[in-house]
Biopython code that builds the backbone (N, CA, C, O; Angstrom):
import numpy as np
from Bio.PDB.StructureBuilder import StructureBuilder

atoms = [
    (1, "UNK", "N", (-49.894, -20.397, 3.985)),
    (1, "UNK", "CA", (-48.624, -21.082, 4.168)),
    (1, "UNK", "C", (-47.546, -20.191, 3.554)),
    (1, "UNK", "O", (-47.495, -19.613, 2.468)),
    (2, "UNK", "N", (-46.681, -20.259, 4.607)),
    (2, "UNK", "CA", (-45.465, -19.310, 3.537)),
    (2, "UNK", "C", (-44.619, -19.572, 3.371)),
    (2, "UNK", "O", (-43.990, -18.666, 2.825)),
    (3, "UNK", "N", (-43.761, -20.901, 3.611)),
    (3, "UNK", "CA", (-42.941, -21.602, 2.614)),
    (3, "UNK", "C", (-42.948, -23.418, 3.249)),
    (3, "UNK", "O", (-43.043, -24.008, 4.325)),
    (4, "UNK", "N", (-42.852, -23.601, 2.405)),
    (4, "UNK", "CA", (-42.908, -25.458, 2.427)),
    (4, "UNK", "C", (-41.472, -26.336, 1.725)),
    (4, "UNK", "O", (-41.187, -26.493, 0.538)),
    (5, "UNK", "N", (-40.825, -26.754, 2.831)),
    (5, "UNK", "CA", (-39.770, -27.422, 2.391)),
    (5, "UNK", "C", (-39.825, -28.917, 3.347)),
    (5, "UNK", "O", (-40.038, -28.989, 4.557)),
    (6, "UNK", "N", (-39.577, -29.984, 2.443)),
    (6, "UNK", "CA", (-39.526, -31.577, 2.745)),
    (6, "UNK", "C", (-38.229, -31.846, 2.750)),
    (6, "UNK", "O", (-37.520, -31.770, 1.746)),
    (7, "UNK", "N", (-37.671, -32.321, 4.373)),
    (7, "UNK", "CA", (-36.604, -32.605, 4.261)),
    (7, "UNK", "C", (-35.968, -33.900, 3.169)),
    (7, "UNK", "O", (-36.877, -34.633, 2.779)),
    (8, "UNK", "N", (-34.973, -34.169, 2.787)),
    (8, "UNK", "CA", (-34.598, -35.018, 1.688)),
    (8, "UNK", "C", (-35.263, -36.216, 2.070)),
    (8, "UNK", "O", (-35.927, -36.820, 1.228)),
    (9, "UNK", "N", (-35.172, -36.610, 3.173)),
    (9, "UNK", "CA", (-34.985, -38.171, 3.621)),
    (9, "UNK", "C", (-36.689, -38.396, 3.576)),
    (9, "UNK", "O", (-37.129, -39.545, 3.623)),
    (10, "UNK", "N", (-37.497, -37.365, 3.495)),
    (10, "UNK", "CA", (-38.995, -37.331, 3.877)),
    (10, "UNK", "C", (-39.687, -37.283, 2.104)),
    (10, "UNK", "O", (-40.658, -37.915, 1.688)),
    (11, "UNK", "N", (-38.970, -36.502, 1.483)),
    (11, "UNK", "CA", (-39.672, -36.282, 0.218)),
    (11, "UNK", "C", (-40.139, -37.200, -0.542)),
    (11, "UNK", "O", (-39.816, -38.252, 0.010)),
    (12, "UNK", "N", (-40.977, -37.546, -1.926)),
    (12, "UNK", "CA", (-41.511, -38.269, -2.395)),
    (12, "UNK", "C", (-41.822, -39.443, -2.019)),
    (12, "UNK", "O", (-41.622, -40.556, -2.505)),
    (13, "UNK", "N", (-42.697, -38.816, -0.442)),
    (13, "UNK", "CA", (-43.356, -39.749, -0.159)),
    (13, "UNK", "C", (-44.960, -38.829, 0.426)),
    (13, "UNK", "O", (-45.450, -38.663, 1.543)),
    (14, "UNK", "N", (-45.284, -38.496, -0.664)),
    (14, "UNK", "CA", (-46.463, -37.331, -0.316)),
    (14, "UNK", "C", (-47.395, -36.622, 0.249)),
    (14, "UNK", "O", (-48.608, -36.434, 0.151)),
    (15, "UNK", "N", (-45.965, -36.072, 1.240)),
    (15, "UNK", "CA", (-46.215, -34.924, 2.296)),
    (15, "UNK", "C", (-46.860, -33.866, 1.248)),
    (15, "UNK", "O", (-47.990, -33.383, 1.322)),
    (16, "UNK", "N", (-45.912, -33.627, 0.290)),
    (16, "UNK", "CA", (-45.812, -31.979, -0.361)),
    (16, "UNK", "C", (-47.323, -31.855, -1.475)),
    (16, "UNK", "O", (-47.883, -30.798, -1.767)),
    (17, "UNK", "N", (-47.641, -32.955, -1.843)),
    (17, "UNK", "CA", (-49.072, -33.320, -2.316)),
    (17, "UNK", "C", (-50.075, -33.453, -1.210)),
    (17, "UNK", "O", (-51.162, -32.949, -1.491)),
    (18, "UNK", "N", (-49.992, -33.981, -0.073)),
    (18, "UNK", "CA", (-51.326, -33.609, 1.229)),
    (18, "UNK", "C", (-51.111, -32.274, 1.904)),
    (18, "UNK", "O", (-51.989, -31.869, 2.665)),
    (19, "UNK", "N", (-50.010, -31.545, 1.692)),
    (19, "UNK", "CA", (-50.107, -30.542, 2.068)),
    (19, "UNK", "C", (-50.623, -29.353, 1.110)),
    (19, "UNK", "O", (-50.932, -28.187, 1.352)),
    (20, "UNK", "N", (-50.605, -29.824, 0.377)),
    (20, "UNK", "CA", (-50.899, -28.903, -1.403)),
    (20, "UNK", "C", (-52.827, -29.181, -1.336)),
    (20, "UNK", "O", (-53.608, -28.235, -1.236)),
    (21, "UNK", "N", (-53.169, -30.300, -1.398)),
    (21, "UNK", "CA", (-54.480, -30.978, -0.836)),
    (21, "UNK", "C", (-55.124, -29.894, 0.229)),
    (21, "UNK", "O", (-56.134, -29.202, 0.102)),
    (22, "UNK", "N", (-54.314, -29.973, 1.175)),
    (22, "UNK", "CA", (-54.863, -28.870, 2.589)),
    (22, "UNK", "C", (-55.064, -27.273, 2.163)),
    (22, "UNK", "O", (-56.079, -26.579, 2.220)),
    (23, "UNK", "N", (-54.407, -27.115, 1.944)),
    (23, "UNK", "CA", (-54.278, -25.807, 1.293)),
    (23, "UNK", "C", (-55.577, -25.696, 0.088)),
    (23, "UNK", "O", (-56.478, -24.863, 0.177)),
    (24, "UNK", "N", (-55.502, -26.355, -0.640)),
    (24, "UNK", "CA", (-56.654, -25.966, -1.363)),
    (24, "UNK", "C", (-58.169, -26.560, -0.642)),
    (24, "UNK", "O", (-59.220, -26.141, -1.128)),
    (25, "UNK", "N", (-58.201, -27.252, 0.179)),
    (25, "UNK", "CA", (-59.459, -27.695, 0.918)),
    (25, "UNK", "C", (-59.402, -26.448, 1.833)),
    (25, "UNK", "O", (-60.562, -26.142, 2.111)),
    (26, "UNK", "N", (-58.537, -25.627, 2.396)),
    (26, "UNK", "CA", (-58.632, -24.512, 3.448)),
    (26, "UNK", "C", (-59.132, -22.924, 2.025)),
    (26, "UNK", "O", (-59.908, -21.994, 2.245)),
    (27, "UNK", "N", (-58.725, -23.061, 1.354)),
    (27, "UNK", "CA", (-59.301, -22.270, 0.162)),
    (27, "UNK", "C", (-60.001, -22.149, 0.108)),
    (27, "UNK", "O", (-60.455, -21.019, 0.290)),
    (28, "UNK", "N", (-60.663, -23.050, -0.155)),
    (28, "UNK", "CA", (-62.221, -23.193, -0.617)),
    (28, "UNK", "C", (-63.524, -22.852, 0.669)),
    (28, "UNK", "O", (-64.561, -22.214, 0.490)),
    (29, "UNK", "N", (-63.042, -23.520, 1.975)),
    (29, "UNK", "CA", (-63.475, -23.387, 2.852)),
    (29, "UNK", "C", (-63.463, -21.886, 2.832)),
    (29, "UNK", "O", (-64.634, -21.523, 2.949)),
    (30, "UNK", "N", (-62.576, -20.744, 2.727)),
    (30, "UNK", "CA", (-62.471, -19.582, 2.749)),
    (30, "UNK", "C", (-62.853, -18.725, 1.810)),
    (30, "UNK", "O", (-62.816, -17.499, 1.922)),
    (31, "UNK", "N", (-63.309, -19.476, 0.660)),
    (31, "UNK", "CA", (-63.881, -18.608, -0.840)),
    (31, "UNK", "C", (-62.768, -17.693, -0.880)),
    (31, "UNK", "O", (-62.743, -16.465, -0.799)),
    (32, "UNK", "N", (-61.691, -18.698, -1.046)),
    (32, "UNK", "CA", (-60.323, -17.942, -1.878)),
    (32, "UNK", "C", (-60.171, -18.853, -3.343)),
    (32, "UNK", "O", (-60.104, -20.059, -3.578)),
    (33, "UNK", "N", (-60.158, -17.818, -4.048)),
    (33, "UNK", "CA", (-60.498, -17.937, -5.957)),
    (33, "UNK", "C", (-59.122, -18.708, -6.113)),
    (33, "UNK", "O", (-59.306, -19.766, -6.715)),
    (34, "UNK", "N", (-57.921, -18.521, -5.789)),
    (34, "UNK", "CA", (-56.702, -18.514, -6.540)),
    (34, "UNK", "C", (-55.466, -18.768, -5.451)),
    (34, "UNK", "O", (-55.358, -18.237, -4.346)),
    (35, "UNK", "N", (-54.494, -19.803, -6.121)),
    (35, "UNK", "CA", (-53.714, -20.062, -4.839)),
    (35, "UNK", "C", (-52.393, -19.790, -5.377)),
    (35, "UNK", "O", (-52.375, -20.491, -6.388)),
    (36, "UNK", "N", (-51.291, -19.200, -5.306)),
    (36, "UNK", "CA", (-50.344, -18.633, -5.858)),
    (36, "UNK", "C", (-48.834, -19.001, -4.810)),
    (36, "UNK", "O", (-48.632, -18.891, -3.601)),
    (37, "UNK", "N", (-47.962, -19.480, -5.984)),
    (37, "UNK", "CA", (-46.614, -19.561, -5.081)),
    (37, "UNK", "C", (-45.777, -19.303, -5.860)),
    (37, "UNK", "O", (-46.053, -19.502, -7.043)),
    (38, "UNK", "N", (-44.361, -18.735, -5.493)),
    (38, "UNK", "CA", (-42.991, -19.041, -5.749)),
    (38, "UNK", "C", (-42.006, -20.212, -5.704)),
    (38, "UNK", "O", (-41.761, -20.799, -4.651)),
    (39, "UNK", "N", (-41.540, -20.483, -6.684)),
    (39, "UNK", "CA", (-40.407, -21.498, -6.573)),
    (39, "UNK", "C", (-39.357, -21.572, -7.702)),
    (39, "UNK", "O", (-39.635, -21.520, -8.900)),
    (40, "UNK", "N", (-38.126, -21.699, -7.186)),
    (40, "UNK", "CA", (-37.465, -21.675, -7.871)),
    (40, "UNK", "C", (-36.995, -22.295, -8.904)),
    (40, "UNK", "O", (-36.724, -23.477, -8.692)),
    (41, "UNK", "N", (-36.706, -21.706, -10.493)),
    (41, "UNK", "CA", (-37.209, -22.636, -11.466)),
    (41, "UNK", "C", (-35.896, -23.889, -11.380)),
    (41, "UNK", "O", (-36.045, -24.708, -12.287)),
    (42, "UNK", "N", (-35.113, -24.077, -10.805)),
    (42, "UNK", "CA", (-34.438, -25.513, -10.786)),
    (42, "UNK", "C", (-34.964, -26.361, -10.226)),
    (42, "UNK", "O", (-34.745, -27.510, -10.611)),
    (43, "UNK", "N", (-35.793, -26.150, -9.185)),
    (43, "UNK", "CA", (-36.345, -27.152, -8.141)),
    (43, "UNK", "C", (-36.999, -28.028, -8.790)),
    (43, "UNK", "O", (-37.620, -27.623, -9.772)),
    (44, "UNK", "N", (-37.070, -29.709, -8.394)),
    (44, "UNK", "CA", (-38.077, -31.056, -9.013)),
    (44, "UNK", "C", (-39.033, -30.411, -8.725)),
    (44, "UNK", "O", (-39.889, -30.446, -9.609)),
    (45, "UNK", "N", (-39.419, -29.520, -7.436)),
    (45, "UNK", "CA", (-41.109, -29.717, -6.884)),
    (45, "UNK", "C", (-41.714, -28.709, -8.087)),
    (45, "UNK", "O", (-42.797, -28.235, -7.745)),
    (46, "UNK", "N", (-41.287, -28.291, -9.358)),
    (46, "UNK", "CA", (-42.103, -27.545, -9.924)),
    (46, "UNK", "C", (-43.242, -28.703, -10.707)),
    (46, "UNK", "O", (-44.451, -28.558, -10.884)),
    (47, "UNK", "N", (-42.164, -30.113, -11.160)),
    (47, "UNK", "CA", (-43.519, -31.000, -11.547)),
    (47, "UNK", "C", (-44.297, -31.249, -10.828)),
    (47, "UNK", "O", (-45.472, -31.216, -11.195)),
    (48, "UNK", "N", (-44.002, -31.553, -9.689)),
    (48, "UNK", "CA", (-45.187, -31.425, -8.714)),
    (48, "UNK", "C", (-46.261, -30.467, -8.699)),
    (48, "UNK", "O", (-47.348, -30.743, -9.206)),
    (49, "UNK", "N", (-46.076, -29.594, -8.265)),
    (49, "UNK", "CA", (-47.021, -28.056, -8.687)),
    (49, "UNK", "C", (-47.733, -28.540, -9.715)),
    (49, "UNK", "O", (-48.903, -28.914, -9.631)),
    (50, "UNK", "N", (-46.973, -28.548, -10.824)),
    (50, "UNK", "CA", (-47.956, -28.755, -11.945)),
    (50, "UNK", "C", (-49.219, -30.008, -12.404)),
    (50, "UNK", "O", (-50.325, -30.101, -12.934)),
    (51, "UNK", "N", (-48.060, -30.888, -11.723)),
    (51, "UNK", "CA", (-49.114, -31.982, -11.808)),
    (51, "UNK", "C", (-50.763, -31.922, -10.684)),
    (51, "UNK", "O", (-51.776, -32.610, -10.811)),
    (52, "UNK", "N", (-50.413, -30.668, -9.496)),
    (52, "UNK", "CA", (-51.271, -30.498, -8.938)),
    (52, "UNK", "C", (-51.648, -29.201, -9.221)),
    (52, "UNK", "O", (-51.677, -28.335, -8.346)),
    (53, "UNK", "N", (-52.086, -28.895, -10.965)),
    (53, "UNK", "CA", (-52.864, -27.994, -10.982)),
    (53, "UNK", "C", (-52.183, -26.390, -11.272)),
    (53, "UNK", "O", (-52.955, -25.494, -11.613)),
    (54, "UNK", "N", (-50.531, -26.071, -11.093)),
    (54, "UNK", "CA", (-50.548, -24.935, -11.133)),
    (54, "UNK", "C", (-50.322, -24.740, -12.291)),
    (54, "UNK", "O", (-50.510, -25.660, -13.088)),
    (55, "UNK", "N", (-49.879, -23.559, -12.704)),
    (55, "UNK", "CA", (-49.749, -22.979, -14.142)),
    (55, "UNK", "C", (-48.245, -21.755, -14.002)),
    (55, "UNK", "O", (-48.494, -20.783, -13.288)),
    (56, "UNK", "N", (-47.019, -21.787, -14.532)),
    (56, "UNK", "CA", (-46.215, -20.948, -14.381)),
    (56, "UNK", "C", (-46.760, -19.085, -14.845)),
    (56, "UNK", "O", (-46.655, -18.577, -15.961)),
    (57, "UNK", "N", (-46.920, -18.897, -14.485)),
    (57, "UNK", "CA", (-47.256, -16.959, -14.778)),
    (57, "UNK", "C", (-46.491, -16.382, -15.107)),
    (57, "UNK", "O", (-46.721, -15.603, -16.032)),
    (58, "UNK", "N", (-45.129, -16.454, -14.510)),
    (58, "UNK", "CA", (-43.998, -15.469, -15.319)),
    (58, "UNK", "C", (-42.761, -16.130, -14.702)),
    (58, "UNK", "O", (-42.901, -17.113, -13.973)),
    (59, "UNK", "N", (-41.614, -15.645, -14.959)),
    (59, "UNK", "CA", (-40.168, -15.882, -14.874)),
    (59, "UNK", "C", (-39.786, -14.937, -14.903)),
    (59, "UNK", "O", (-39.838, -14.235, -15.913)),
    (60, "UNK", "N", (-39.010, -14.406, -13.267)),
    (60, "UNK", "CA", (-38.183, -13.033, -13.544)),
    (60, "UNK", "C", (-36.765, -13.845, -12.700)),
    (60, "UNK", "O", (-36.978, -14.304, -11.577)),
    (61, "UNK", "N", (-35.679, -13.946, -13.176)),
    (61, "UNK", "CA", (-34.404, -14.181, -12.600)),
    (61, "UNK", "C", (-34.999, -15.989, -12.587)),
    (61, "UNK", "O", (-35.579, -16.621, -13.470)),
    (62, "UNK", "N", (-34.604, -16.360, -11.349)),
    (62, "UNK", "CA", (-34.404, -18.031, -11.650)),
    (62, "UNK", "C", (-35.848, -17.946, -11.132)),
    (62, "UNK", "O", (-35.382, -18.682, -10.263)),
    (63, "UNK", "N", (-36.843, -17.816, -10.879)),
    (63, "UNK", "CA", (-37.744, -18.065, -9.564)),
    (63, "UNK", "C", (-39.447, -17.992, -10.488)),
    (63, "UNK", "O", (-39.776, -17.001, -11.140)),
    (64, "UNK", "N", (-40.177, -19.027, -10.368)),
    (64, "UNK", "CA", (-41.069, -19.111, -11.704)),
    (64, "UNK", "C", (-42.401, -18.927, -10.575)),
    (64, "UNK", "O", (-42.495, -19.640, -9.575)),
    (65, "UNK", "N", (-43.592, -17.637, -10.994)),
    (65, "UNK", "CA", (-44.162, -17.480, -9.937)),
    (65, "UNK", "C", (-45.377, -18.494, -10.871)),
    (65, "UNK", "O", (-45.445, -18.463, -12.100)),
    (66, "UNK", "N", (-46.140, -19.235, -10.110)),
    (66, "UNK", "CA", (-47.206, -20.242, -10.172)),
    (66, "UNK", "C", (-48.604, -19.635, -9.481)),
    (66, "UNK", "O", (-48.826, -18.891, -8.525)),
    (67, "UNK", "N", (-49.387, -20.300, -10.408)),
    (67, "UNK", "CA", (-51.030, -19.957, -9.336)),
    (67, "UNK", "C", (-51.859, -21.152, -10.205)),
    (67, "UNK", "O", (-51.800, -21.620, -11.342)),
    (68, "UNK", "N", (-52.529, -21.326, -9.190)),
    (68, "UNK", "CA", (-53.812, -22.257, -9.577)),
    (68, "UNK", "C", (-55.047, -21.896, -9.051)),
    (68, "UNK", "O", (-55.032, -21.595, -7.857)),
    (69, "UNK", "N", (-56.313, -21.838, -9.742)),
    (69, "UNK", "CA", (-57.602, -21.235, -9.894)),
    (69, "UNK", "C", (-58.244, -22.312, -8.713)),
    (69, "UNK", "O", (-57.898, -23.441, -9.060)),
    (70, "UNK", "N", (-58.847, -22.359, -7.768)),
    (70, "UNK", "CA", (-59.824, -23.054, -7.254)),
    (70, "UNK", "C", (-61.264, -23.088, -7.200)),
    (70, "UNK", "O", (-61.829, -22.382, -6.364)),
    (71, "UNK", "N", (-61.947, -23.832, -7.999)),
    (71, "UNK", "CA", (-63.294, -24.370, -8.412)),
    (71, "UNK", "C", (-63.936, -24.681, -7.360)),
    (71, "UNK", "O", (-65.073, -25.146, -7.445)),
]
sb = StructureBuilder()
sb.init_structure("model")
sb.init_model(0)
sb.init_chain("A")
sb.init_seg("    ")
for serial, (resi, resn, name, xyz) in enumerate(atoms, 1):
    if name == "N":
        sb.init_residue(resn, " ", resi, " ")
    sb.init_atom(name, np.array(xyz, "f"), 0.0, 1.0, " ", f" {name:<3s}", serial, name[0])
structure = sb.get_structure()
């Protein structure tokens, strides 16, 4: 996937969590170790991320790069 945006009127109603879901069920299916994204560090969806698992890695300018390990 190479970028994921929920229009306003659609959000927190959990698209961006079944699509986060897919992605790591297509992972695994693929024996891919590690799932990695960008987002920018103002954005709400970073609690999201986190609450599904990612971990911030670094901060260069506003944009906080994330990855999560898949088991």
């Amino acid at each position: 996937m190479r970028e994921l945006q929920i229009a306003p009127q659609w959000q927190r109603q959990g698209f961006g969590t079944a699509a986060i879901h897919h992605m790591v069920h297509r992972a695994r299916q693929s024996n891919i170790d590690t799932l990695r994204l960008r987002v920018f560090c103002i954005n709400p969806a970073v609690a999201l991320y986190e609450r599904m698992g990612f971990h911030i890695r670094k901060t260069e300018g506003n944009t906080h790069y994330m990855e999560r390990r898949i088991v």
